[in-house]
C-alpha positions, 0 to 999 in steps of 0.5 A: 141446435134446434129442436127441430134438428134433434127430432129430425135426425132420428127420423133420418137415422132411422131412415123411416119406411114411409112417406113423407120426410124423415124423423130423427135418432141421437148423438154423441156425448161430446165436451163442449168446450169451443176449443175441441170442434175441429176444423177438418177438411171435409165435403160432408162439413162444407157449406153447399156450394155452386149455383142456386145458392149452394147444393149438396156436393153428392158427387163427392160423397165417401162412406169414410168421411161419415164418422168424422164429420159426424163427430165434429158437427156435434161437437161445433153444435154442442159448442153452440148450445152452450154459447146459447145456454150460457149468455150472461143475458136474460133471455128473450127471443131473440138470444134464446129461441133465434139462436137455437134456430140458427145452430146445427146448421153444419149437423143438418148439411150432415145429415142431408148426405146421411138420409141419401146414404141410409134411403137411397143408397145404403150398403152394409158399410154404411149400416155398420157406421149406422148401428154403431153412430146411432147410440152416439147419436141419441146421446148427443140429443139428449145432452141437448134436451136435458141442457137444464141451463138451456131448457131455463132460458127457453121457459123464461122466454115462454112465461115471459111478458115478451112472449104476448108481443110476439109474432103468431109464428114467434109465439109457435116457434116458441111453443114447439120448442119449450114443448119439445124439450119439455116432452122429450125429458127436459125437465127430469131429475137425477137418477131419472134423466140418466135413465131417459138418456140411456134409453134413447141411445138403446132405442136408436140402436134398435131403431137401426137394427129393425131397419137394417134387418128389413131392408136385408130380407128385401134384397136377400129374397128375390125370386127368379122365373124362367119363361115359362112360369110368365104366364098371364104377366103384362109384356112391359113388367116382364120386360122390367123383370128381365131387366131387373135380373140382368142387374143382379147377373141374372141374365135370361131370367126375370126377377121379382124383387122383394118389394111393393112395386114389384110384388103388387103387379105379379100378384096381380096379374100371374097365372101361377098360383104356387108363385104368388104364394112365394112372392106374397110370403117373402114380401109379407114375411120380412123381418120374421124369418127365424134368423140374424135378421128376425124382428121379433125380439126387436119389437118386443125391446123397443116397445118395453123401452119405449113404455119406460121411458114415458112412464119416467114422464108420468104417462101412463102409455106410449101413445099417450104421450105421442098423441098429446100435441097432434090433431087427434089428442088422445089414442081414444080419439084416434081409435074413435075414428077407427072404429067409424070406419072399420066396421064399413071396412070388413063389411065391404071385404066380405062382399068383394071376397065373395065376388071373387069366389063366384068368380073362382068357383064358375072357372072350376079353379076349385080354390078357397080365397087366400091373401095371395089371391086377392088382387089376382081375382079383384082384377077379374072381379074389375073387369066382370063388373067394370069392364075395366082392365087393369093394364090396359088402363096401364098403358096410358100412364107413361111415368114421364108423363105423369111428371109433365101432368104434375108439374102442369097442376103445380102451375095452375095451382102454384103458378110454379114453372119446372125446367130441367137443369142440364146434366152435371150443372147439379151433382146427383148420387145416382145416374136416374136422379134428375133435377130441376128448376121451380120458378114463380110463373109470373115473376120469374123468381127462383124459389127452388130445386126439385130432384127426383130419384124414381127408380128401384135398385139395390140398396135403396129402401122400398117405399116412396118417400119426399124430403128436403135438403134445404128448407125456406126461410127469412129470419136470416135472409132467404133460402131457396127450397132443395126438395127431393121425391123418391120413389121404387118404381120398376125401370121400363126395359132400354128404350121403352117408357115406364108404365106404372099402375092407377095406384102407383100412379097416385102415390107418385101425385102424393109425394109430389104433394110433399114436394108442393108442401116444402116448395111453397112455404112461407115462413121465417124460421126453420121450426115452422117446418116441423109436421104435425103428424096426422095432419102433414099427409093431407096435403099429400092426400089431396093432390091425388084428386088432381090425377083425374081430372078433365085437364090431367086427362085429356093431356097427359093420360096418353096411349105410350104407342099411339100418343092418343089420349085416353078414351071418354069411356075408358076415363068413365069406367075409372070413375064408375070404379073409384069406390072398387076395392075399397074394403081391402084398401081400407082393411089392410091399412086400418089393420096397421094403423088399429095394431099400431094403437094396440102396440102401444096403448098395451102393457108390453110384458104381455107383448110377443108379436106374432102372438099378440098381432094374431090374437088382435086381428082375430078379436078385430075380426080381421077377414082371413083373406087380407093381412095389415099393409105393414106386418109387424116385422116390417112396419118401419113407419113405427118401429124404425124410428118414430116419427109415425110410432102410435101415429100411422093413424094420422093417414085416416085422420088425414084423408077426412081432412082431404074428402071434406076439402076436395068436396070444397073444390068439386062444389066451386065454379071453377071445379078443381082448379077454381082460382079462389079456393086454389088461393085457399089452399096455398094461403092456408093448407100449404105455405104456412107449413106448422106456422099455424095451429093445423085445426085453424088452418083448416077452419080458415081454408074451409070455414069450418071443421072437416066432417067425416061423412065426405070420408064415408062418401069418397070410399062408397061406405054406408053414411050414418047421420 
């Protein structure tokens, strides 16, 4: 198994609350002897079968098959690394570093139907097996990583002389592994080892418990309104929320469901002010309820085993050692970004809250601005200083046609050509799932798969997130790409479209953005997809400066009754507003990503959560009317795994990458769809995935570094020189 597959499952297994693909737990301590991997007849075990070179058998999914075909993929893998590990041939690239990359391959079929069970369609059976195979599963990683025979071989073949006459991309491949298996407890001894491989399977249990204790409060905590408490909603939200309670054998009633998308356009927009204290209570406090599915504690365990466990590697924090091969290098460069920005931040909050206030104060509402009144009065504030509404902008954003619009970007970027697969030629897991074909507009050449999953429903994670199930490679023939985007959004009632708000409507752009990512790789090796965290949601980041362009406009921001498209001055009033907002957007995520730091640059003995976040925020001077975008309770980006664990600060990070490069595409002839920085931007900022140093990637799309200045700018905040 490779490494790759190792720091993969966890994030799967933890089923990360966030964007992007998942990250990974552990695994079972299996013997690993050849003769013990049973042969058993079982879908979740099989190769990928049917058309376009194999696809998952959704279909065919059973909860009870799980378990099972865990156990005997870890033990044929285990079975792999010790054929590997144990080659009477001095290592080399080839017999070391090659076969790591062809191992687990049965593990990561498994794991394709364990993310879709643990994102898409989780049930408290499934958590049950989770909570119970998440300590197996950690086991099972560290008996890869601390394999001391096998950790010998890869750092012969990284001292070697072979090693200079490499590939670049064999020269990383190579790197990524030893410095995986070296930063993840490879080269510990006796007493210590044993330690880090306890400590694993105690955090993989953790890791699962949070999720689980998350996604609990999310279905328990819905609240039903009657006709009359509807006052001030849009009539398409209300008739998603009338759908939305039939669902949930409410019938006549209308459900606002515990997540973002439901919970953003009611606070928006709902006249009832004791109403939006509820909602934007449930919402804000998952995980922090005082009961079986509290936080709290889990915090506090994961962050003390979490401070242990770096300390046996001679660290002295946690984001220490998470920062160390990421873009940013150090916390103190990561919090030098922040404290850039922030200070613009709350800066920008103040003058928005008092224009909310004014507007308060001049209708008699004889209020003080609370959180559950921020975006209930920005839209006032919107359309005062604007002229902008909100939901009439929402009528022109028809989520199918915003599908169209992407794909329409993917062609003129990535000469990709999107045609829908007819129902049943692909197996899906759910009725809204749809799929289709990614081909090369000019050549005609299959490159993938593209399947979409849109809409909320119970059991399945808030968020929206990409992922694949089968990457691009050549080193042993070529595979096509199996990608997949994932999103909550609310289901226009029978017959009518969905509409979805501007933000919701950049954030569909940006995982599509992943999607682009996975779908124009071109790499050898199933290494070269591992992400570089702070750098991985640039590409993402950027594709939403497409959604406003002239083209995506004039042909895709259509009326959803008249089919009209959007008028010039409705177009201009978004544009005069870009930078509106941006005190609280940028305070409520900065807040997240600034605590995350804290969390684990801290000695955690002096930890209790709601305390130390409180006290954090108020020395940070955190504005009383805006609370962090994750809470600590529910901030599954780094406590439900760990693949943004002292890392959520990566999306800043990310965002100067994407100011500074869409700055590139503004100032070109051809604007945002100029062919020769298009080129760019494929060559070096998307097919080459991690094959390449991200930082010279970068250089070489841009001839130089990113400045965060164009960051400062793109947000309408003061540009110090």
């Amino acid at each position: 198994m490779k490494l790759r597959m190792t720091f993969l499952s966890a994030a799967i297994v933890a089923a990360l609350a966030g964007c992007s693909q998942a990250p990974v737990e552990s695994q079972q301590t299996a013997n690993t002897t050849t003769e013990q991997v049973q042969t058993v007849e079982n879908v979740l075990l099989e190769p990928f079968k049917g058309p376009y070179q194999g696809v998952p058998q959704f279909d065919k999914m059973d909860l009870n098959l799980l378990k099972p075909a865990l156990e005997t993929a870890m033990a044929e893998n285990l079975a792999e690394i010790d054929k590997i590990a144990n080659n009477s041939e001095a290592p080399n690239f080839e017999n070391t570093i090659a076969e790591l990359e062809r191992a687990g391959k049965t593990l990561d079929r498994v794991f394709t139907y364990y993310g879709i069970w643990s994102s898409n369609v989780s049930s408290p059976e499934f958590r049950e097996i989770r909570g119970e195979m998440a300590p197996k599963l950690a086991a099972f990683n560290s008996k890869i990583t601390q394999n001391e025979t096998l950790f010998s071989r890869i750092k012969t073949v990284y001292e070697s002389d072979e090693f200079k006459s490499l590939t670049p991309e064999q020269q990383r491949v190579t790197w990524l592994t030893y410095n995986g298996y070296a930063r993840n407890g490879a080269t510990l001894q006796g007493d210590a080892k044993k330690r880090y491989a306890e400590i694993n399977q105690e955090l993989a249990t953790l890791h699962a418990k949070f999720s689980s204790n998350v996604l609990a409060d999310e279905e328990n905590y819905v609240v039903y309104l009657t006709k009359e408490q509807l006052s001030g909603l849009p009539e398409s939200f209300i008739e998603s929320a009338a759908a939305a309670a039939s669902e949930r054998e409410h019938a006549g009633m209308y459900a606002i469901t515990n997540s973002r998308s439901s919970m953003d356009p009611f606070l928006t927009y709902s006249t009832e002010r004791e109403l939006r204290e509820k909602v934007w209570r449930n919402y804000y406090d998952r995980g922090n309820n005082g009961d079986e599915f509290d936080n709290n504690a889990v915090i506090k365990q994961i962050l003390t085993l979490r401070n242990e466990r770096v300390k046996l590697l001679g660290y002295e924090n946690y984001a220490q050692w998470r920062l160390e091969d990421r873009m940013a290098k150090t916390p103190e460069n990561a919090m030098g970004l922040m404290n850039k920005v922030w200070p613009a931040a709350i800066a920008r909050v103040k003058e928005e809250v008092a224009d909310m206030q004014a507007i308060a104060d001049k209708e008699g509402a004889n209020i003080k601005i609370e959180p559950w009144d921020y975006r209930f009065y920005s839209e006032k504030v919107r359309k005062d200083k604007y002229d902008l509404d909100s939901n009439e902008v929402k009528q022109y954003l028809q989520l199918d046609k915003l599908r169209e619009a992407m794909f329409y970007v993917a062609g003129r970027l990535f000469n990709f050509e999107f045609t829908e697969v007819p129902a049943g030629k692909v197996p899906v897991f759910h009725e809204d799932v749809k799929v289709w074909e990614v081909k090369d507009k000019t050549t005609g050449k299959h490159i993938g798969l593209w399947y979409l999953d849109p809409f909320a429903r119970k059991g399945k994670r808030s968020g929206a997130w990409a992922t694949t199930y089968r990457s691009y490679t050549t080193f042993d023939g070529e595979t096509n790409v199996l990608s997949s985007n994932n999103s909550n959004f609310v289901k226009g009632a029978e017959g009518k479209p969905t509409l979805i708000s501007w933000s919701d409507a950049e954030t569909y752009f940006h995982e599509f953005g992943h999607a682009l990512h996975f779908l124009s790789a071109d790499v050898v090796y199933p290494t070269s997809h591992s992400g570089v965290r702070d750098y991985t949601e640039f590409q993402s980041q950027l594709l939403e400066r497409w959604l406003l362009t002239d083209e995506v406009i004039s042909q895709f921001l259509v009326h959803h009754e008249t089919g009209k498209p959007m008028p010039a001055e409705l177009v201009q009033k978004i544009k005069n507003s870009a930078t509106f907002n941006q005190g609280f957007g940028t305070t409520e995520y900065m807040a997240s990503a600034i605590m995350d730091l804290l969390y684990h640059t801290t000695d955690p003995a002096k930890i209790e959560p709601q305390k130390f976040e409180k006290e954090q925020l108020t020395k940070l001077g955190m504005p009383s009317e805006v609370v962090m975008r994750h809470r600590s309770t529910h901030f599954g980006h780094i406590f439900s795994g760990e693949g943004y664990s002292a890392g959520y600060y990566g999306y800043l990070w990310a965002e100067v990458l994407t100011s500074d490069a869409a700055e590139a595409f503004a100032s070109a002839p051809g604007g945002f769809y100029d062919k020769d920085v298009s080129a760019r931007l494929v060559k070096y900022l998307f097919s080459v995935r991690n094959a390449m140093d991200p930082a010279e990637a970068y250089r070489l799309f841009r001839g130089r570094d990113a400045e965060v200045n164009a960051l400062m700018r793109d947000r309408g905040f003061p540009v110090t020189e």
